[in-house]
N, C-alpha and C positions, 0 to 999 in steps of 0.2 A: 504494500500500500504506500503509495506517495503523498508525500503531508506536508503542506505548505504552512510555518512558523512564522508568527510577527507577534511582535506587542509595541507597546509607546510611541503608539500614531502621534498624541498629542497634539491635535488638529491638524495635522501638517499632512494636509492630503497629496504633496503633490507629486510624490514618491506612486501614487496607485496606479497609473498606468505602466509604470516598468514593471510595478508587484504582479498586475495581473497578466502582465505577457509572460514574467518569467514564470508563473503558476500554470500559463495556460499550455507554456513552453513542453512544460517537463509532464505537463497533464495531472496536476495534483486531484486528489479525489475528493480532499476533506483541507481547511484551512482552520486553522487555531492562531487564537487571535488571546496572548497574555495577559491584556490588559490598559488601561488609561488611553482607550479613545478620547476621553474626555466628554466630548458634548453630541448627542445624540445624530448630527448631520455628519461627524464625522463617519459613526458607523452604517449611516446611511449610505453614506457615500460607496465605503468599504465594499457592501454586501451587495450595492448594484453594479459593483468593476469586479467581484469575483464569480466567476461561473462554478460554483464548487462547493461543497456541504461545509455548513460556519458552525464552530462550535468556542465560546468565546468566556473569558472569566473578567470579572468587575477588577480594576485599578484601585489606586490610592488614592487618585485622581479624578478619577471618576467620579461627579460628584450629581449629577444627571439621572439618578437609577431609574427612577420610572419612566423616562425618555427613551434612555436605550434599551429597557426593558421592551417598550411599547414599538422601537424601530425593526427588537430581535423577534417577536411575533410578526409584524407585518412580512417580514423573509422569512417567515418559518425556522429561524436558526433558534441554537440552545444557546444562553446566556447564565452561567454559573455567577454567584455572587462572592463567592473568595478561591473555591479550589475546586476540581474536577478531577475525579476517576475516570480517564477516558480508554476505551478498548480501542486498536487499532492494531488491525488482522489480531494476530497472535498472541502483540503485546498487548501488557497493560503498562499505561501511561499517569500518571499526578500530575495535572497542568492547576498551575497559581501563578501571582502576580508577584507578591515579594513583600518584605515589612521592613519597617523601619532604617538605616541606613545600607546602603552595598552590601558593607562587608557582613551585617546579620543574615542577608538574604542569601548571601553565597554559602556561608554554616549552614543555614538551613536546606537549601538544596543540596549538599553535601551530604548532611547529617538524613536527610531523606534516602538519598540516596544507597547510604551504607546499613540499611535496613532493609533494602532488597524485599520491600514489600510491593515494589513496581520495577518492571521493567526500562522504564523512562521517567525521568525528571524535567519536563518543560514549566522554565520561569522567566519573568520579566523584570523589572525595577530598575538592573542596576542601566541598562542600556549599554552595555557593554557584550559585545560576543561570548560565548564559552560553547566547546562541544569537549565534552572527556567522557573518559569512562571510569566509571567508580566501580570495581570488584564487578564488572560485567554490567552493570547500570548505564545506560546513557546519560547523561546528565548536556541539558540545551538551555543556551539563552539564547534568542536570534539575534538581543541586538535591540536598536532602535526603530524602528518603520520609518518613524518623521523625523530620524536627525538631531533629535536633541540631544547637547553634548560631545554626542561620538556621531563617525559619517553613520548615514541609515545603513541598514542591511538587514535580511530576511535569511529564513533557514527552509532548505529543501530537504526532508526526514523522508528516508526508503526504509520502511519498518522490517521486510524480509529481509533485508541487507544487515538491517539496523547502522547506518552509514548514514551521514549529515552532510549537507555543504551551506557552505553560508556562502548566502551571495552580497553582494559591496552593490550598495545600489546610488555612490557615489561616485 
């Protein structure tokens, strides 16, 4: 299964036409979306440039909930409100956002990780890249969507593979 990874759009749509050619490129089948759209036209926007099953968790940032709630109904997508148990093929996946500074949020996906009660650890916050593997764990951040901070980038996840590329959408 091919799985298209973003978080911290942070309104900053104007990254979604390379997101959606490179989604459409590689033919993702499911897109997951870490977190802090921010305000409900961004995910708007998100969910009519991807052609592909949205499955999406609430930011820090976020501060919009019944908006985006109300835009993840209108596309039929799922919109978790802190963390997600997601199946994909074979694996199982923990997709969240992230807490309090970078570096709690890296422990924490870490410490997730070495529990190996998922097969995948997909997180956002810090906007910084990471693909490793923790004792056979995948552990993903994609990165930015919209650039804040660090260049934007996105994650293309081959769950049969279990293999990541992070694409530089800079």
């Amino acid at each position: 299964m091919l799985v298209g990874v973003m978080s911290d759009t942070h309104d900053n749509t104007s990254f979604l036409p390379r997101i959606a050619r490179e989604f459409e490129k590689v033919g993702v089948e499911l897109v997951i979306h870490l977190g802090d759209y921010i305000a409900p036209f961004t995910l708007e926007k998100i969910l009519s440039s991807i052609d592909a099953r949205f499955i999406g968790v609430m930011g820090n940032n976020d501060g919009e909930k019944p908006g985006l709630i109300e835009a993840c109904k209108r596309h039929n997508c799922t919109l978790h409100d802190s963390m997600a148990e997601i199946e994909l093929g074979k694996a199982r996946a923990l997709a969240f956002h992230g807490f309090g500074p970078p570096s709690l949020t890296d422990k924490i996906a870490l410490s997730l990780a070495l529990s190996k009660s998922w097969d995948i650890i997909l997180y956002g916050h810090t906007h910084k890249p990471v693909v490793s593997y923790v004792r056979g764990v995948l552990v993903l951040n994609p990165g930015t969507a919209g650039g804040a901070l660090n260049s934007p980038s996105i994650a293309i996840l081959d769950t049969d593979r279990m293999k990541t590329e992070l694409v530089s959408l800079g």
